[in-house]
N, C-alpha and C positions, 0 to 999 in steps of 0.2 A: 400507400402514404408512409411517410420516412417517419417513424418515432426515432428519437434520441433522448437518450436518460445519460447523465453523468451524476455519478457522486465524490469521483477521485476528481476533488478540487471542490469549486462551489455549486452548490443542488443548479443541476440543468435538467429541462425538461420539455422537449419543444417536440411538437404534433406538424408534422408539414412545415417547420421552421417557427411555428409561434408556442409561443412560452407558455406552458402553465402552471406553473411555478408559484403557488400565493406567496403572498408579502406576508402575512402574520405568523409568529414564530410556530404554531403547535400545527395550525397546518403543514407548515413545511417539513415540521416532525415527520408528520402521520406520511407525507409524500417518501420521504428521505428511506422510511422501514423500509414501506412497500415496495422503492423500488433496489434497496441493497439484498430483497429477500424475491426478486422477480420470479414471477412463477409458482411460488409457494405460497399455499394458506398464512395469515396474518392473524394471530388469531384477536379475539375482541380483549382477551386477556390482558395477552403482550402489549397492544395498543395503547392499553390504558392504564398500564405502569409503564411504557415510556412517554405517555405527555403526561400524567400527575401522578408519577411516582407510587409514593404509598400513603400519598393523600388524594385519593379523586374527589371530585365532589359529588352530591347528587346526582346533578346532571349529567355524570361522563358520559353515559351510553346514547342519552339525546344530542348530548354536544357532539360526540364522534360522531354521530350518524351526520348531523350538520355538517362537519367537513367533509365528509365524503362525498355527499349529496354540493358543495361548492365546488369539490374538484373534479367531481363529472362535470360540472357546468364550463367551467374551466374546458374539460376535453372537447366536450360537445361544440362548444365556439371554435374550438381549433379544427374541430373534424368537418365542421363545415357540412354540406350535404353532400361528404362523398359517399357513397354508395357503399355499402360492407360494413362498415363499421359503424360504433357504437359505442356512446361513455360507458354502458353497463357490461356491456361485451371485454372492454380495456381493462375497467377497475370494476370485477366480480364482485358478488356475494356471494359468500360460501356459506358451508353450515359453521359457525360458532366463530367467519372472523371475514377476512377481505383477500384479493388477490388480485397485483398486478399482471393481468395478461398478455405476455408482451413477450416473445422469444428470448433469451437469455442474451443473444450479440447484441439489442437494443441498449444495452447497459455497459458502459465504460469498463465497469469492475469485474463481470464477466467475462469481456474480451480481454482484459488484462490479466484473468484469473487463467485461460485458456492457454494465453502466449507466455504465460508461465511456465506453464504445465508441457507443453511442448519444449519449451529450450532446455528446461528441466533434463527433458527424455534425448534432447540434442548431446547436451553436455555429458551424460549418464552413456551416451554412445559414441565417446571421442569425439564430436565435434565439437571445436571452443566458437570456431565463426559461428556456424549458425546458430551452436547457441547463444553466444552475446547476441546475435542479431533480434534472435526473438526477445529475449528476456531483456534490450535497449528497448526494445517496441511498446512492450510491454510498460516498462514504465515511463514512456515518453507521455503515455494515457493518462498520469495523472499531473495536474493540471495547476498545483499550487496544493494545498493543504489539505487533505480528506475531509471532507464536510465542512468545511471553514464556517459559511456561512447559515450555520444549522446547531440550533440547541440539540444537544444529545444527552438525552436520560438514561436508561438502562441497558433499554435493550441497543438504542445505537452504541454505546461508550463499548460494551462489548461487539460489535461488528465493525468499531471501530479500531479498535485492537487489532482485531483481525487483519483489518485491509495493512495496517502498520508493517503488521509483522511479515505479509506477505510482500511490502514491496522492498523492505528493509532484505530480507532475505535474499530477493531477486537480484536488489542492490548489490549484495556479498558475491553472491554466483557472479556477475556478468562480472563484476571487479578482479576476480582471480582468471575467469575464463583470459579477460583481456589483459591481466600479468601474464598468462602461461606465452600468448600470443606476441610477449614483446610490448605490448603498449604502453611501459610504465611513468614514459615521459608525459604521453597525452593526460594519466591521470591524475596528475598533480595537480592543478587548479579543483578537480573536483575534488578529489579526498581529502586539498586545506579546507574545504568549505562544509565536507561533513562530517570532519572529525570536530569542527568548530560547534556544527548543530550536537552532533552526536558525544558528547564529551567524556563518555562513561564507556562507550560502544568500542570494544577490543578487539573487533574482527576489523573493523575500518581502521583503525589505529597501527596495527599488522601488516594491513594493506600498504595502509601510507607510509609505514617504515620498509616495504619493499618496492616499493617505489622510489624513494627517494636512494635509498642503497644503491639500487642500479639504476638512478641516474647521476652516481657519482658525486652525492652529498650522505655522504655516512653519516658527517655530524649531527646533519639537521633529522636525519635518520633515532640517534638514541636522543637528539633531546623531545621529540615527538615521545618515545618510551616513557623517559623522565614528566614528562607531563600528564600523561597518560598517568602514571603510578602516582604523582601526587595528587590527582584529582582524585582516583579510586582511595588514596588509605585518607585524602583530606572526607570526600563523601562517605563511602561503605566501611570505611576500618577494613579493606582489601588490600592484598599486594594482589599486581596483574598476574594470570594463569600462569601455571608453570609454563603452557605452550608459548606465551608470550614471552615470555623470562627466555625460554631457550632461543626464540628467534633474534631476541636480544644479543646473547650470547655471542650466536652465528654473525649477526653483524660485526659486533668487535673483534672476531676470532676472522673476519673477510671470506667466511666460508663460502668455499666454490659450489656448494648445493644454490646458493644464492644468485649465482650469475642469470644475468637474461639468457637462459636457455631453457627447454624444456623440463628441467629436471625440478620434481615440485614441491614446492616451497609448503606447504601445509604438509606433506609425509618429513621432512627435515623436521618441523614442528612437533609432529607427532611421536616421534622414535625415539627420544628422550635422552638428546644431544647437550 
């Protein structure tokens, strides 16, 4: 029977195609850990500073066991009478906490964390194709806003972070993989749209002034910089990195390190031109 778990976007959860997913907020909590932590102990600790923080009430430990004991029921209706399986089998007790049991690829954020990890090791071995291709795959998986629809207390705010930072990253990689590759035309509608989200964020910002360089708008090139530096000293009281300062540079100077050719645009940045 097909489990699918998503959390890159809004809590999915479906057994055979049907949802079990509860409607009320702290459920959805307790579902949300269990499944960004698949496979691992949960402990009763963790559970109960992330739905009531550092105020539980009495009843945390009766009230979690109540959710639990809903989202077996929840499975057990999904699983229907197939044969093998079982809600207590799926969602464990452990000693001192809970476990979704469920393969690691059952989970969005795992297979994303995977196709990471491989383009990663694409790119690290001179391949830019394959590796944009895994690391576009990758975060093709997520699906709108990490947890959108899910209060996050503690312990998710930090695994939400996490997933941020991982896909932000992947984002940076498959971006220069696909400058080195020549595609700097194709990224321009994206890079206006996340330097737009990302307004502080100076690796997209880099990005999108070499792309626009080589595609033959220098100008709109340093006023991307310009905006870029007002926003950092109007927010942080920063001027942008000196690496940025020097691609800056490079641009007004038309530096031939710059052309859509191979030759790489973050080692120009680096060498302290």
């Amino acid at each position: 029977m097909i489990v699918d778990i998503g959390v890159l976007g809004p809590l999915r959860a479906r057994i055979g195609g049907v949802s079990v997913v509860p409607s009320a907020a702290k459920p959805r909590q307790l579902l949300a850990l269990l499944a960004v932590r698949t496979g691992q102990i949960v402990t009763v600790d963790e559970l109960t500073a992330e739905l009531w923080q550092e105020d539980p009430p009495r009843s945390a430990a009766t009230t979690l066991q109540t959710y639990v004991l809903q989202l077996r029921r929840r499975i057990t209706a999904a699983i229907g009478g197939h044969p093998g399986l079982s809600a207590k089998d799926m969602l464990s007790t452990e000693h001192g906490g809970y476990r979704l049991a469920r393969p690691a690829d059952a989970v969005d954020l795992h297979r994303a964390r995977a196709l990471i990890a491989r383009g990663r090791q694409e790119l690290a071995d001179g391949d830019d194709h394959a590796g944009s291709a895994l690391l576009g795959e990758a975060l093709r998986l997520w699906d709108g806003p990490t947890l959108v629809d899910v209060p996050r207390g503690p312990q998710l705010r930090i695994e939400y972070m996490a997933m941020e930072e991982s896909r932000l990253g992947a984002l940076e990689l498959r971006i220069e993989a696909d400058l080195r590759l020549g595609r700097h035309h194709r990224l321009l509608d994206e890079l206006t749209t996340l330097t737009a989200e990302q307004p502080l964020h100076e690796a997209l910002h880099a990005h999108f002034m070499v792309a626009l360089y080589r595609s033959g708008r220098a100008v709109q090139s340093t006023e991307v910089f310009r905006r870029l530096r007002a926003t950092l000293i109007d927010e942080l009281g920063l001027e942008p990195s000196p690496r940025v300062q020097r691609l800056h540079q490079a641009i007004l100077a038309s530096h031939p390190d710059l052309d859509p050719v191979p030759a790489p645009v973050m080692e120009l940045m680096a060498k302290g031109r």
